[in-house]
N, C-alpha and C positions, 0 to 999 in steps of 0.2 A: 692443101688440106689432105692430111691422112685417112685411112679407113679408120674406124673405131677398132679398139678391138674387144672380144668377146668380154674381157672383164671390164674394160668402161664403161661396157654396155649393162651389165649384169648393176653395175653399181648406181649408174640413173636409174634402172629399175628399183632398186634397193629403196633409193630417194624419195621414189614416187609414192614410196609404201606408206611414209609420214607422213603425208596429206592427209587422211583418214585419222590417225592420230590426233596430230592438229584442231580437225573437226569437233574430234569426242571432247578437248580440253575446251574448246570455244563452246561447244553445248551446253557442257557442267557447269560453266562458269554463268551461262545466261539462267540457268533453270537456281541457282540460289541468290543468296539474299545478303548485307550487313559486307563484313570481315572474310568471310569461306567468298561470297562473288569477288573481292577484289583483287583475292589471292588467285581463284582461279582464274581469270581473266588476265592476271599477269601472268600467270605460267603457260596459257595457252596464245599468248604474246610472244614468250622467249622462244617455244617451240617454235612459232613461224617465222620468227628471224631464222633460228638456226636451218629449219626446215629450207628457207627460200636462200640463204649463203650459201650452204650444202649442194642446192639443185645450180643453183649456179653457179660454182664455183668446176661443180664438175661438169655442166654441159661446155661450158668456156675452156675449159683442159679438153674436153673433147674435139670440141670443132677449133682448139688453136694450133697452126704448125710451129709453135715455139716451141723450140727442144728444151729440157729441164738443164739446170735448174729455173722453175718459173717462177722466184720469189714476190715478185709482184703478184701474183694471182693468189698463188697462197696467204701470202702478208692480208690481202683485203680477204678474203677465205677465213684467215684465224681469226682479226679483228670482227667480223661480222657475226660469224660464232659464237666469239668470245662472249660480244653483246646478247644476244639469245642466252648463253648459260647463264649469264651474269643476274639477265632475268628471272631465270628459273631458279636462283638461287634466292632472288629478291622474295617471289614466291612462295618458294617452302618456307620460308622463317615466317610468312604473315597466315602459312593456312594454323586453322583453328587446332589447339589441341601443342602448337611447335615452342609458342611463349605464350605468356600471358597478358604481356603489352610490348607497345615497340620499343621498350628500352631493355628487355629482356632479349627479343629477335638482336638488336644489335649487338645485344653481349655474344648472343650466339653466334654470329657472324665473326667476331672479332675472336671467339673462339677458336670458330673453324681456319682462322687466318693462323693461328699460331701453330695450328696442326700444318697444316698447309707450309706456313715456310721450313717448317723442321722437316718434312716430307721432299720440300724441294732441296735443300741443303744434302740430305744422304742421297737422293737423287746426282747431285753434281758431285758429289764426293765419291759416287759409283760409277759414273760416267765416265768421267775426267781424267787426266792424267792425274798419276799415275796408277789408281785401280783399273781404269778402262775395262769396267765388268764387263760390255757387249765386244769389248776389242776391234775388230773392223765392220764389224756389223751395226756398230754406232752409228746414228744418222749426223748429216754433217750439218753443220753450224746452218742453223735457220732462222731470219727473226719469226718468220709466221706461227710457229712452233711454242715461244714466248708465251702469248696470250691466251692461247686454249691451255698449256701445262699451266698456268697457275692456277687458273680456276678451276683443273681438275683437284689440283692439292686440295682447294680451298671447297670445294663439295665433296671430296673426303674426307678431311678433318669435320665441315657442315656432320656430315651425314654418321660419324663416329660422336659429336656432340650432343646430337639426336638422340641418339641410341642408349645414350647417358642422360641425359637431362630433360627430356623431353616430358609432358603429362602423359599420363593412362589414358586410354589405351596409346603407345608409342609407336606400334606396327605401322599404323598407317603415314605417316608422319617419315618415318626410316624407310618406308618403301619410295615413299617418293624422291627424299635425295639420294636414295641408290639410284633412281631411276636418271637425276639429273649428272650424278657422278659419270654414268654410263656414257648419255650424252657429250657431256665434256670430254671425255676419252674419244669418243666417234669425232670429234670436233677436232683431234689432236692427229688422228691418223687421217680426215678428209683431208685437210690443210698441210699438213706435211706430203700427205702422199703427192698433192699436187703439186708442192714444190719441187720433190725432189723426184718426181715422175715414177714414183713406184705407184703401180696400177693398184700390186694385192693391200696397199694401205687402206686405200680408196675406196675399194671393196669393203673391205673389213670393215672403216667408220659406215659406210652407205646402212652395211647389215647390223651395226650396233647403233646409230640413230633412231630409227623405229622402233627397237626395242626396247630402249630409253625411254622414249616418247610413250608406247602403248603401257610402259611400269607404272610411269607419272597419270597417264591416263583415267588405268583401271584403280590408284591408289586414292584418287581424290573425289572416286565417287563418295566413301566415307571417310573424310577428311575435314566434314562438318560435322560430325557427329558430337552430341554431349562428352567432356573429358573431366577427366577429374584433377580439379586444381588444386597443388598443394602448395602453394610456392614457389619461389626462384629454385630447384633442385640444386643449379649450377653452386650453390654456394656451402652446397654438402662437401665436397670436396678440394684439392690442387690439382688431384694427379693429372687433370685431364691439361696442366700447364708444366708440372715437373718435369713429366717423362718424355715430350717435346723436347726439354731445354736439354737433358739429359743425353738425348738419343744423340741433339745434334754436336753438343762438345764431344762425346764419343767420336762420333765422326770427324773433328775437328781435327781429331786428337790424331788419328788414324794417319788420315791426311796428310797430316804437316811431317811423321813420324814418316815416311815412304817418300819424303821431298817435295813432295807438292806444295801449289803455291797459293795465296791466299786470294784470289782473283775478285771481279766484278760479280760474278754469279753468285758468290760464297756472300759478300760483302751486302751485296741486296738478301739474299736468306736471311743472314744473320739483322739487317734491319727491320725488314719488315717483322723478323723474329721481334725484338727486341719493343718495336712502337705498337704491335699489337699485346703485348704485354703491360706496356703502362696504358695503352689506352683501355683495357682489359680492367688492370688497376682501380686506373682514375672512376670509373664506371660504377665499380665494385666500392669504392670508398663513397661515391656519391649515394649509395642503394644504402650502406652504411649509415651514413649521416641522418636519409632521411629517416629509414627506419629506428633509428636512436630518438628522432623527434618526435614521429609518430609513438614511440613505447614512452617516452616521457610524458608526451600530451594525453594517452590513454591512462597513465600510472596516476596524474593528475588528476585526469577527470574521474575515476574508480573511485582515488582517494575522496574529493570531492562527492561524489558517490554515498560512500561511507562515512561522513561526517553529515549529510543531507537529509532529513524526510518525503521521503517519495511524495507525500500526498501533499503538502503544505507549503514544500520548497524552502521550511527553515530548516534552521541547524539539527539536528538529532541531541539524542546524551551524548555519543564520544563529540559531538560537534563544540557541545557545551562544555565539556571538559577539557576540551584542546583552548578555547577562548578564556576557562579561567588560567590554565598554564600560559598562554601567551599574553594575558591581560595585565597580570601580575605588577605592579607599579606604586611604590613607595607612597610616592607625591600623588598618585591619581588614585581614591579608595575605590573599591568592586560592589557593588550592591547588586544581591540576586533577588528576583519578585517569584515566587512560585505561585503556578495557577492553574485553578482547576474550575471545569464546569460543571452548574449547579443540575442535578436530574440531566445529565447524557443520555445515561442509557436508559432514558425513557423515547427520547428522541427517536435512537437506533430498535427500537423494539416496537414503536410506534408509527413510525415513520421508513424503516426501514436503512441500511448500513449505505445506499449511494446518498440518502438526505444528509444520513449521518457524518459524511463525506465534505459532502458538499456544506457543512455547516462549518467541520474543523478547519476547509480549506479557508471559507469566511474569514474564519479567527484569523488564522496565518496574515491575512490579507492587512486585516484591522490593525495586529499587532507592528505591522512593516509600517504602515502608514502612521502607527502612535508613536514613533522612533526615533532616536537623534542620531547621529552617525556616529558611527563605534558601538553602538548596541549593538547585541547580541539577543533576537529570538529564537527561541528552542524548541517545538516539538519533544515532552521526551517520551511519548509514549500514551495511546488510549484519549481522555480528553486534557490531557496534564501538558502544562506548558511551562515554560520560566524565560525570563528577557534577564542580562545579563546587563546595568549598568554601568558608567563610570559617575562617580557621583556620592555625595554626602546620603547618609540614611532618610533626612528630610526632605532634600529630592526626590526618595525615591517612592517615599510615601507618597508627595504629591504625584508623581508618574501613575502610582499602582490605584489612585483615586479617582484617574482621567480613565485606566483602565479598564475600572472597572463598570465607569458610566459606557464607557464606548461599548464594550466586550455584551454588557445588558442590552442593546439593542436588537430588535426582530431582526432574524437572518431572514431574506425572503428566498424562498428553496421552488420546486418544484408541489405543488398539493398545500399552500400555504404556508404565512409565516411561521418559524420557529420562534419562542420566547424562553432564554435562557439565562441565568445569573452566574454568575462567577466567585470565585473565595479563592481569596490574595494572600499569601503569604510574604513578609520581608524579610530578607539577615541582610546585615551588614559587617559580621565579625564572625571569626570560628570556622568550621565547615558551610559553607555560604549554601551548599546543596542541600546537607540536612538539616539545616538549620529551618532555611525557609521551607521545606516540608515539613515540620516540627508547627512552624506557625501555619500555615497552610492547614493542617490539619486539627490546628486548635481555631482558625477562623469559622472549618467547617460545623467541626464540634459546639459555637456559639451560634447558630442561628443559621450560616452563608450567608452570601450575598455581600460580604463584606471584606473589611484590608485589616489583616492582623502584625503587629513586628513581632519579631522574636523575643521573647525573654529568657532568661537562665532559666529560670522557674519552669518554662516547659518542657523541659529533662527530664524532671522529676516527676512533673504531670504524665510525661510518657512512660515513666516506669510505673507508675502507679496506677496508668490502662491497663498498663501489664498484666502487672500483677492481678488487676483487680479478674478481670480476662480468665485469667487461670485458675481462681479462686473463684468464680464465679460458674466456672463448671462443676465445681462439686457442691455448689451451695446448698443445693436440695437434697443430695444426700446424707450432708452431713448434719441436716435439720437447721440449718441457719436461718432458711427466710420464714417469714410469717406474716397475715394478715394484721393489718389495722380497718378500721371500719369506722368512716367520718360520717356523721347522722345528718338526714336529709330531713327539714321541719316543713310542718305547713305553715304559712302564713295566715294570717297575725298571729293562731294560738301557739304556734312555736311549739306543736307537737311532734316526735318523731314519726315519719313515715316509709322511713327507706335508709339505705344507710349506702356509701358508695366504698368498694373495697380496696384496700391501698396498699400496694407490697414494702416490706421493712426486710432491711439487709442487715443482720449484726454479725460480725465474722468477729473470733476470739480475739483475735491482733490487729486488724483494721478497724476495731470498733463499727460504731455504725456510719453505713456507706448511706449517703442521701440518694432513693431514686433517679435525680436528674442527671446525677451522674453514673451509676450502674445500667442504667435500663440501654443508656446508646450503649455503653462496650456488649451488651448481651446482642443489640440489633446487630451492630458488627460485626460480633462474634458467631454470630447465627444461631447464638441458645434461646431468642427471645420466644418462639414458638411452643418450646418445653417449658419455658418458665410460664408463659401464657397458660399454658393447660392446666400446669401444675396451681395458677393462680385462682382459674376459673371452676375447678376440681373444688378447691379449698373451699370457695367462696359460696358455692351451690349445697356442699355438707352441713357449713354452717348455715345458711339459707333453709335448707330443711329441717336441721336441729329447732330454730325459732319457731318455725310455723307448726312443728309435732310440738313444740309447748303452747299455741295459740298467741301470741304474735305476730299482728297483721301487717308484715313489712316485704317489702321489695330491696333488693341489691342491685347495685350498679358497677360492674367490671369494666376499667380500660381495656380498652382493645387495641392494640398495635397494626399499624399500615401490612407489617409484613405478615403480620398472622389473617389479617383480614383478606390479604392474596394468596392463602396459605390452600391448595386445594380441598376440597371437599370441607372446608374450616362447616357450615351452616351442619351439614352432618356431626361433624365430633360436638357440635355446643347439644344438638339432640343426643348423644349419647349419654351425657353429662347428665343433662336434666333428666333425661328416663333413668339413669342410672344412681338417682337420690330422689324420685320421684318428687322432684319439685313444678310447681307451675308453671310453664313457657313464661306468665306474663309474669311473673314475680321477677324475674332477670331482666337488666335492662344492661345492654350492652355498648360504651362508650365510644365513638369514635373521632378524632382531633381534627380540627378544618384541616390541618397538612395533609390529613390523607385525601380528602378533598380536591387538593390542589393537584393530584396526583393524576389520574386517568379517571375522566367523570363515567363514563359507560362501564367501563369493566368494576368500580364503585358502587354506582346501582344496583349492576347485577348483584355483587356477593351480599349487599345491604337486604335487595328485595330477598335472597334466597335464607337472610337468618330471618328477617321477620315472615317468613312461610314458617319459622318454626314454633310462632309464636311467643317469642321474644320482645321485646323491643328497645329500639335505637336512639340512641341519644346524640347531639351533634353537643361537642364538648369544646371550651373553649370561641366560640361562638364570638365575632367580633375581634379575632386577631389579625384579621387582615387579608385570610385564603378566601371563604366562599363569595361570592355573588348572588343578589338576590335569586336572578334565572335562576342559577344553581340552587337554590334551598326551597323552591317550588315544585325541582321535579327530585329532590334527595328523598327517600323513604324513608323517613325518621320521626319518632314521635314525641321527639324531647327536645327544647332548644336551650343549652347551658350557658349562660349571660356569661363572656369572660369576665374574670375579676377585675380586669382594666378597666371596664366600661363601668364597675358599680363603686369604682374607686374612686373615677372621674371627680375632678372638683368643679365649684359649681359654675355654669354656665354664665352668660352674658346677661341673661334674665334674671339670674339669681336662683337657677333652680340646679339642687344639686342631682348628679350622674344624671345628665339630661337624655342622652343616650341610650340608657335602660328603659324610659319609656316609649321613646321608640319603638326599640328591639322586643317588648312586653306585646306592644300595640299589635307588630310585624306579625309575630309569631301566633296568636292568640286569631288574624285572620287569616293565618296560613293552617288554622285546627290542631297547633300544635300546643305542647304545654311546654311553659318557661319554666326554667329555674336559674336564681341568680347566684353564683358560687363566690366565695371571697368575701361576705358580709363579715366586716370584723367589730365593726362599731354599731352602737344606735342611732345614728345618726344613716350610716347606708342603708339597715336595716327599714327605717320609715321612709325613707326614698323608694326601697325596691317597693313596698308597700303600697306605696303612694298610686305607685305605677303601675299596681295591679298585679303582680307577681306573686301568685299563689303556693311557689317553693322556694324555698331559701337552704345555702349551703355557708359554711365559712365558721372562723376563729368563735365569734359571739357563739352561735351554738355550739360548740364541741370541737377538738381536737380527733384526728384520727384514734383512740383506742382501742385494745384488745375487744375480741369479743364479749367475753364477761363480763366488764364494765358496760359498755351498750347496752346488754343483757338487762342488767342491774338497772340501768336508765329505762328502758322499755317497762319491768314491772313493777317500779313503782306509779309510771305515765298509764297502768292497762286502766282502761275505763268499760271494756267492754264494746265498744260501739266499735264497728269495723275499721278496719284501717285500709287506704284508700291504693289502688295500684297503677302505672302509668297508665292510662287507657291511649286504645289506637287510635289511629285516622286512617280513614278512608276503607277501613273495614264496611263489608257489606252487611247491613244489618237480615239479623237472625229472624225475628217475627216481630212483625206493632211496626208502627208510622211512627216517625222518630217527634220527639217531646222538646219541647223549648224551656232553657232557662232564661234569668235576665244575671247576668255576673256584673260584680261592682268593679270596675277594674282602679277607678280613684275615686276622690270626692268631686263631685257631679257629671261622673260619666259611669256611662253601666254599656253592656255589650249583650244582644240578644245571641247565645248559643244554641247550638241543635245537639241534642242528649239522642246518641243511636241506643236500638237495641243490646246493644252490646254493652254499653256502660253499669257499671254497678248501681249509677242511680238511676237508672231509667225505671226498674222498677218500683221505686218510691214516689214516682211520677206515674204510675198506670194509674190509670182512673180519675186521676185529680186533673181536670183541664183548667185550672187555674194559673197563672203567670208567677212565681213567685221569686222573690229576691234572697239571693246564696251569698254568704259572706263567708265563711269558713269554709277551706277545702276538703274538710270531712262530709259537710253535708252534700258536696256534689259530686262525692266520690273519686275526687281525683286524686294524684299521688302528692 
């Protein structure tokens, strides 16, 4: 055994220095967590291989008297090494921030393999005969040598792929495979030096391992750090494969041109070139593939998407447009149902927009489950739906009749049930879209709640909304509209006592428009509120004109649902009457059970706030089908108007004709209110409502709506002078005196004892008489 000498010695000291290193990477690695621990922990792995081949490669060159060349110690020296860099190369491509999955780290790796053989290739084409850049300085044929030089190429190439492709921040990432690069090179000079018995190589790796080590060390304190992911970067690019292949046929070139010969060295460059290329490739094609699949599956799903309704899960309008383009089939007809719900947006305004929700998603639901396969249901917007058949028109009627019973049933929501109806439209020919919104909207225009088909004829009904629409804005200016006034009698005498005011539309070229058909285009139009005023305006002038000639009648104005939500509406009807100085009670203000049906509290309220103006309210139509009794016990109304249906009724199973009217006489008369039955056209209705006790009467037998003058003209030849009677209230609180009893004859052997408040006009005809007495005519009891 030799002495040491001063640089062997220098250089196990060197070695020892990477112990501490080592330490910091095995610390980092225990103190994190996921991806950053497993990466540290491998790289403070590869260090201690290299760390413990290194120390031992050179205490065993020290304490061995084998004269160099030692290839065997070197050989297990580079191999052992080799394994450490290899790890530390595993390493850096897993810490955080290097790829963004292990299929990226291996692209990167196979990267750096291509830099790497192109590096070894001009390496041997520098070396070798005939360049021989180092000339005698060359070191001589070593395999130990072998295994540390590739992996240095290949953490250079690493470490210049990094530097390119790497996420933000990239520093920390490039410091560490510089730092393994460094290593690799220490790993190249330990191992050869001991081969080839040069001390100062020996040295040199001792004092470049440490340094290595403490780069890789201090780079992976933040090496876990948040990065910013953009992508595979690598596939911005070739160059980082061109200028490789490039460099090395340059060199190829050089070589063969100076006689050089195409050897083993060249041969493995040029393969490993060549297999990290197509595996590089194949990798690259496979990143292609998927993301081709993933951008079609997303382009599908988007599409999907945009033919969808987010809330309901059916088809949207383009969904339904794209199914009648694809449905399109000679042999198989198309029938579309258009549909819409009845009072929505009472729901959403009442109930608020998640019930509202939660109702349309109902429908969706309903509508799926009422379906045959190849239907098409549609969402197209708000509460409007359409289902897309295949199928004959009379199929599709039955379909839209199942529908429509399903579609009516209570949604049960959150805060109780919802009770909604629907209006169905059918086409089966033409534009299938507008067709059945054509019918759809002549469904809703007849009532709702119903299945309309399409006809031709509704073209021409929709131009002549149009028109009428348009004409209908200037109708009051241009003096078209004007009162009629249909007279209210007492029963039995068949006296006038009131007269109820009826709007008439003659336009120069449309001749005259019948209200049942102007009054909706004005609600839709949203002019019904100006015509309303302008109606009640009219109707109060002439109201006062009569009574400054002495004429003791009352007027009855319809009132419209949307005028009756119309704010401050109890205000303007006082400015009206102060503004012709006419009597609150002389105006009696109409309103239809549909508004009823409508929202009952916010109803009350604007009802109680017209009769605070001393008005009163008439419930019109009465018997069509909206109120319930609850409902017409707590309504503040002091008139109940018999519909015409009910005094039209034929006669009962008893034999007794419009059986119904005495009822509803009976109903009202102990609810304090006063009946009047509307639509008497014959004598024969007329002695029924009679029968029944009904002390006002409206309809054909008395009078037609007329001008005012004509009324007029009726009025005084009927003046007798005795007063004429006006609706009185209920539940007004009486003024002064104990309220007075009458006995009313309501038929033949039944009478009804009434209480006469203060307030009535006949009460004072009853002061001081405490006698019981029998009223037959509604003049003597003062009523209207």
């Amino acid at each position: 055994m030799q002495s040491p000498s001063g640089v062997e010695l220098a250089g196990v000291v060197g070695l020892l220095v990477t112990v501490p290193a080592v330490a910091v990477l095995g610390n980092s690695g225990r103190k994190h967590t996921g991806a950053a621990r497993r990466a540290h922990l491998i790289l403070a792995l590869g260090g201690a291989v290299v760390t413990a081949a290194a120390l031992a490669g050179a205490l065993s060159a020290l304490l061995s008297d084998a004269s160099p060349p030692r290839i065997g110690l070197g050989s297990a020296v580079g191999i052992s090494t080799g394994i450490g860099t290899l790890a530390l190369l595993i390493g850096t491509a897993m810490l955080p921030g290097a790829a963004e999955s292990p299929g990226a780290a291996v692209r990167h790796l196979l990267d750096g393999l291509v830099m790497a053989a192109a590096v070894w290739f001009i390496g041997w084409v520098l070396l070798t005969e005939p360049t021989s850049l180092l000339g005698d300085s060359a070191p001589m044929a070593c395999a130990s040598l072998l295994i540390p030089t590739a992996l240095l190429c290949i953490s250079l190439g690493l470490t210049i792929v990094l530097a390119l492709h790497a996420h933000r921040p990239r520093l920390t990432t490039v410091r560490v495979a510089t730092g393994v690069t460094v290593v690799a090179a220490a790993a190249i000079a330990i191992s050869g030096g001991i081969c080839q018995g040069r001390d100062s190589w020996v040295l040199s790796g001792s004092l470049l391992l440490p340094v290595g080590l403490f780069l890789i060390a201090h780079a992976v304190r933040a090496a876990d750090q948040p990065v910013e992911v953009v992508g595979d970067l690598s596939e911005r690019g070739t160059a980082y494969a061109v200028v490789p292949m490039v460099a090395m046929v340059s060199a190829l070139g050089m070589h063969l041109s100076r006689g050089g010969a195409f050897g083993f060295y060249a041969f493995l460059g040029v393969s490993v070139q060549g297999f990290a290329l197509v595996g590089r490739q194949y990798l690259a094609l496979g990143d292609v593939r998927r993301f081709t699949l993933k951008l079609r599956q997303s382009e599908a799903h988007f599409r999907e998407l945009a033919h969808t309704d987010p809330l309901t899960r059916l088809a949207n309008r383009r969904g339904l447009q794209r199914a009648l383009r694809d449905g399109k089939c000679p042999d198989e007809p198309l029938v579309l149902v258009g549909i819409d719900l009845d009072g929505f947006k009472t729901v959403n305004d009442m109930r608020g927009h998640d019930v509202g929700d939660a109702v349309l998603a109902e429908v969706g639901e309903r509508l799926r489950r009422n379906l045959l396969d190849g239907d098409v249901a549609a969402r197209l917007g708000g509460d409007e739906f359409a289902v897309l058949m295949h199928g004959t028109a009379d199929e599709a009627m039955l379909t839209a009749h199942r529908l429509l019973a399903v579609l009516g049933e209570p949604y049960e929501v959150d805060g109780g049930p919802v009770f909604l109806s629907a209006s169905l439209g059918v086409a089966d020919t033409g534009e299938l879209i507008r067709d059945a919104d054509l019918a759809l909207r002549y469904a809703k225009q007849r009532g709702k709640n119903r299945v309309e088909r399409y006809q031709a004829r509704y073209d021409e009904l929709l131009r002549r909304r149009g028109t009428l629409a348009n004409e209908l804005r200037h109708a009051i200016d241009r003096d078209q509209l004007r009162l009629v006034f249909q007279p209210v009698v007492a029963l039995p005498s068949m006296r006038p006592v009131g007269a109820e005011a009826l709007l008439r539309w003659h336009h120069p070229t449309l001749g005259a428009v019948r209200p049942d058909e102007f009054i909706p285009v004005a609600e839709e139009a949203g002019l019904i509120n100006r015509i309303g005023s302008w109606v009640l305006a009219q109707a109060c002038e002439q109201l006062a004109d009569w009574l400054a000639k002495g004429h003791d009648v009352w007027v009855s104005v319809n009132l419209s649902p949307k005028e009756l939500h119309a704010a401050d509406y109890a205000g303007q009807v006082a400015d009206v009457l102060a503004e012709h100085a006419v009597p609150a009670q002389r105006l009696v203000l109409e309103v239809t059970e549909h508004a009823v049906a409508t929202d009952m509290e916010e109803l009350i309220g604007r009802l109680t706030e017209l009769r605070a103006t001393g008005v009163r309210v008439a419930l019109d139509d009465f018997g069509a089908g909206y109120s319930s009794l609850g409902q017409l016990r707590t309504l503040p109304v002091d008139i109940l108007k018999i519909d015409h249906a009910l005094v039209a009724e034929p006669e009962s199973r008893t034999g007794t004709a419009a059986p119904l009217v005495d009822v509803v006489v009976r109903l009202g008369h102990r609810l304090g209110l006063e009946v009047l039955a509307e639509g008497i056209g014959t004598p024969a209705q007329r002695a029924a409502v009679e029968e029944a006790g009904c002390r006002l009467g409206q309809g054909s037998l008395f009078g037609w709506g007329v001008p005012a003058e004509h009324l007029e003209a009726q009025l005084d030849s009927l003046r007798t002078g005795s007063p004429r009677p006006m609706p009185v209230p209920r539940n007004d609180p009486p003024v002064s005196g104990a309220p007075r009893s009458q006995v009313v004859t309501l038929g033949p052997g039944m009478k009804q004892l009434r209480a006469v408040l203060p307030t009535d006009p006949a009460f004072g005809a009853l002061v001081g008489d405490q006698n019981v007495g029998s009223v037959d005519s509604p003049s003597e009891m003062g009523q209207p």
